[in-house]
C-alpha positions, 0 to 999 in steps of 0.5 A: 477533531484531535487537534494534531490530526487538524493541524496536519490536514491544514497544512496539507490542503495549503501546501496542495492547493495549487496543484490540487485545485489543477487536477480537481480542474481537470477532471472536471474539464473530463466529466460529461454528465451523460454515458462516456460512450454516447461520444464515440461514432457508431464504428467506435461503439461497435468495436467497443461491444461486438463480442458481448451478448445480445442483451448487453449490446442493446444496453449500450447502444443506448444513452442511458444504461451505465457500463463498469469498466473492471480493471482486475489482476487476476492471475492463478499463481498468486494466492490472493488474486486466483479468487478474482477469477469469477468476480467478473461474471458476477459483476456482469448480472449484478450490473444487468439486475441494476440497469447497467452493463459491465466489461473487463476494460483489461488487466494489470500484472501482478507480480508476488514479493514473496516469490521474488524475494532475495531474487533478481525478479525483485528489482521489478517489484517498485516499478511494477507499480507504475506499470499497473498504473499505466496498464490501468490507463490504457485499460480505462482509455476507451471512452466506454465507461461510467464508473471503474471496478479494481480488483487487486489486493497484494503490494504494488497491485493497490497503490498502482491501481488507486494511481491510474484510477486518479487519472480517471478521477471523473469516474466513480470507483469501488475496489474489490479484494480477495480476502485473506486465507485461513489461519494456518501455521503460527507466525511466530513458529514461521519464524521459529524455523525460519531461524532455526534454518539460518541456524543450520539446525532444520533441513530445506525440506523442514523449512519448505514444509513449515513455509507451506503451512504458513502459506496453504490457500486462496487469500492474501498472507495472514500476517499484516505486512503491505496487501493487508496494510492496503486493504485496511487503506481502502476501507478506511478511505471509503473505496471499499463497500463498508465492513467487508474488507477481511471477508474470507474467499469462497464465503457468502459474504465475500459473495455479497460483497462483490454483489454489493460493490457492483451495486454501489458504483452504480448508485455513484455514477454521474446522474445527479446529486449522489455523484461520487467520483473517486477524484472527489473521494480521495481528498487531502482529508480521506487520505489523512485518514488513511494515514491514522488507519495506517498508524492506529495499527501499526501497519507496513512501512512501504506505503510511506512511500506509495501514499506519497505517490497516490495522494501526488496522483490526485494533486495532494503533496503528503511528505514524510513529517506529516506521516511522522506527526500523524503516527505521534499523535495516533494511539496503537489500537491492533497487535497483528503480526510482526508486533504481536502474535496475531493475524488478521483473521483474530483481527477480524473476529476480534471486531476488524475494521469496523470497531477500529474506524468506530473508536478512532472515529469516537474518538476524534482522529478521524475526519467525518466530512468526507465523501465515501463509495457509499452515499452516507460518507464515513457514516456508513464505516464502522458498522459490521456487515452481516450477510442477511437471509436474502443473501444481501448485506446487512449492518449492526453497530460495532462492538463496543468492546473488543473480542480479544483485547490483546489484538484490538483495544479501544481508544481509551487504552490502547497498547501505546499512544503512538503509531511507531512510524517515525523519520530519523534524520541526521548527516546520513539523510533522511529514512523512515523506521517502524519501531511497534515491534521493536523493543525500547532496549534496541531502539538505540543503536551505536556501533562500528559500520560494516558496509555491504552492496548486496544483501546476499553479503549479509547472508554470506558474512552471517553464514560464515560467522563473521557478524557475532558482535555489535554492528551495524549493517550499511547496505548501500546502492539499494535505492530505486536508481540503483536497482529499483529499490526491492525489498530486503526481507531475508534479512531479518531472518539473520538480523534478528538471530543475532538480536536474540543472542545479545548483540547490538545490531541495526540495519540502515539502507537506501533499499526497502524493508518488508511491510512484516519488517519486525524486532530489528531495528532498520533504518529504511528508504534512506535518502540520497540514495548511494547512486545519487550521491548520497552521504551513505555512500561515503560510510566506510567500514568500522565507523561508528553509527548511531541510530537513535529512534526515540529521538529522531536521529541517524548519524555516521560519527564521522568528523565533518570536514573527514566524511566531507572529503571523502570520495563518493564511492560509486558501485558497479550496479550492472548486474542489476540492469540485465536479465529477468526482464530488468533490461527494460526497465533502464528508463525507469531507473533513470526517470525515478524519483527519491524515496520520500517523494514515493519513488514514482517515474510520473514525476508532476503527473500534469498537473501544471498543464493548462485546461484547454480554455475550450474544455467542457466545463460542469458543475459538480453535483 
């Protein structure tokens, strides 16, 4: 094991242990040994199955049949989740054909960031994560199930998912994705017009028809921002059935891979020694490998914080320094876009996950003792899935080498010896940078401070010329109190116009960066955040900022007993409370925590709460 990697997970597991060993208590005190369902009364159990059909309800009148509870968030206007729309039938036969049952146990919304982005319906974004945790709470609540099916792919839809799954964490779970659509239009002709537009130099039309054939079909977004980041997540962490993460929708294959993870959460029910609960799966070690997965290929800058906010809903305290000290220790093995040209399809048929967890797993940076979906652990991971003649999945080894070594490398060589995620601290606060994509020219940036509130002044001062210089852009009161934190990718458009005519430009901000987040340098989930009195607050206009990504550091070169005594300023965020919705969600601004510790309003999810001493308590197999 690489040493670093080891040193990161021991302090992990002893700096969780407390709250750890309470949850991993408390779903034991959940866990029956026998069908949920045989608890409920006989009016219970009759509500619970009156619309199925004849076969499924004499299944679940009886003991020993499991039922799947499916948790889905299909919807048909997003493209990665309108193919979900089948997978519960299937599930259903697939479940019939083993001896089980299967039940959409309810839906979770699903909301696009790339609709909403620069729109008011993006300060719901953040939030909608812990709604689809709560959502999937109440959709598991009925007592009715043995083991969980999620069906969900894009930003906040995986991590909210993986959170209410935890606090189910007695039962077995697979998660089930889309897959990504066809290649389509470059990404990097994307963002030639995309600029081009900023520019003033193509129509609205131009730009509409070059976005539509960058975004033309069924499947998550190509390029490797936050979904395919998440996917990549689950595959790694042994939730998804092994090799079929970046399987195309509407193929056999993803056919078979929605057969086989029916077929596999069945095999992992509570009856004996091949229990897997996924309470048991997400350990301080799986999610260590997630975060190697998540360095190794330079993926999205927004699971800093949903890891955080995961990992806390099993027990598990992950910070920010173990994410920093894991990306330094962990080779750069993929070129996906934004830090290269590629897209995820050229990821795949270059060896795809399975090659990359094969080398990282030969190469020490994975753990190997964990449990997975599947029976054999992480043994069951790097190998490539193959549909077979019966229509049934089957493996081969990985490749050794790549299929295009300027996409995926091997171990030995990788494209650089770190991740490129990295905390910067300073006296502005502590915030996140991903610098993969970023030249090493502009990783160091120090200039005058010009001070915005809302990313349409950015876009305003940029249409109006008035940015042509060397500048940093403080956008303030874009934290998770202030305004639910949404993501600020229309700025990288202008911000990278200017980087490519020769200015010195950064950005620094309490709000968020896309996952695509690419060649500017941005200073991301500062905290404080401004509305809770943080130092980015009392940056004014004209002060020197210097960011620094190769060491470490983000400062206002401001005199400290000056920038001390400087008055708080204290913006007026009531626009943002009002309309679209975002009137419901004052409680949430007010319970949220701070970026770093995952921006959540569960806050300690229980875990310092008693197991009732009368509670059922069973020996895990």
């Amino acid at each position: 094991m690489n040493p670093a990697i080891r040193a990161v997970t021991d302090r992990i597991i002893e700096r969780s242990a407390p709250t750890r060993q309470a949850y991993l208590a408390r779903i034991e005190a959940a866990r029956r040994n026998k069908p949920l369902r045989s608890e409920l009364s006989c009016g219970n159990l009759a509500h619970g199955f009156a619309a199925c059909g004849m076969d499924e309800k004499k299944a679940l009148a009886k003991t020993d049949q499991p039922n799947i509870g499916i948790v889905t968030a299909y919807n048909d206007m997003l493209s990665a989740h309108q193919p979900l729309k089948d997978y519960p039938d299937i599930i259903k036969q697939t479940a019939l054909d083993w001896g089980g049952v299967a039940q959409v146990a309810g839906g979770v919304p699903a909301m696009c960031d790339g609709v909403t982005q620069g729109q008011p319906g993006m300060e719901l974004s953040l939030f909608s994560r812990d709604v689809i945790a709560m959502a999937t709470a109440v959709a598991l609540s009925h007592n009715m199930f043995d083991a969980a099916m999620f069906l969900g792919t894009c930003d906040k839809i995986v991590p909210g998912l993986v959170i209410g799954a935890l606090a189910f964490g007695h039962l077995p779970a697979v998660f089930l994705p889309a897959g990504p659509m066809g290649t389509g239009q470059t990404n990097d002709e994307k963002a030639r017009v995309r600029e081009a537009f900023a520019k003033g130099e193509v129509s609205r039309d131009a730009l509409l028809e070059s976005e539509s054939k960058s975004y033309h079909g069924a499947g998550t977004c190509t390029f490797y921002g936050t979904a395919n980041s998440n996917q990549m997540l689950m595959e790694f962490m042994g939730l998804h059935v092994p090799g079929t993460t970046f399987f195309a929708p509407g193929t056999m294959a993803r056919g078979a891979a929605v057969r086989e993870s029916a077929r596999a959460v069945l095999d992992a029910i509570d009856r004996g020694p091949r229990y897997r609960p996924i309470g048991h799966v997400l350990d301080e070690r799986a999610f260590v490998n997630g975060l190697v997965g998540l360095m190794a290929t330079g993926g999205s800058t927004n699971l800093t914080l949903h890891l955080t906010a995961m990992a806390a809903a099993g027990g598990i305290k992950l910070t920010w320094d173990d994410m920093n000290d894991i990306s330094e220790a962990t080779p750069l093995l993929a070129r996906v876009y934004p830090n290269g040209p590629a897209d995820v399809n050229a990821m795949e048929a270059a060896g795809g996950l399975p090659f990359l967890i094969d080398q990282l797993r030969g190469a020490g940076y994975l753990h190997t003792d964990v449990q997975t979906l599947t029976e054999n652990g992480l043994d069951d991971y790097g190998r490539v899935a193959k549909v077979a003649v019966d229509g049934t999945l089957s493996y081969e080894p990985a490749p050794a080498v790549s299929g295009l070594p300027d996409v995926l490398t091997t171990a030995d060589q990788p494209f650089k010896s770190n991740g490129g995620l990295r905390v910067l601290s300073g006296n502005l606060g502590r915030a996140v940078i991903k610098v993969s994509a970023v030249a090493p020219e502009n990783r160091i940036v120090e200039a005058p401070a010009r001070v915005f509130t809302d990313q349409n002044q950015i876009q305003a001062a940029f249409q109006a010329g008035e940015l042509h210089g060397d500048f940093v852009a403080v956008l303030r009161a874009q934290g998770p109190k202030a305004n639910g934190m949404p993501e600020l990718h229309k700025l990288t458009t202008p911000l990278s116009v200017l980087l490519k005519l020769g200015f010195k430009v950064a950005l620094v901000t309490d709000g968020r960066m896309s996952g695509a987040s690419g060649k500017v340098p941005a200073a991301i989930h500062l905290t404080p955040e401004a509305s809770d009195g943080g130092p980015i607050a009392r940056v004014q206009d004209g002060d020197i900022v210097r960011l620094d990504a190769e060491a470490g550091t983000l400062e206002v070169l401001v005199e400290a007993a000056e920038f001390a005594a400087r008055l708080t300023a204290v913006d007026d965020m009531s626009q943002s409370h009002i309309l679209m919705g975002r009137e419901l969600f004052g409680a949430f601004r007010g319970a949220v925590g701070d970026s770093e510790t995952g921006a959540g309003v569960f806050g300690d999810p229980g875990l310092t709460v008693p197991v009732p001493a009368d509670a059922e308590k069973v020996v895990v197999g």
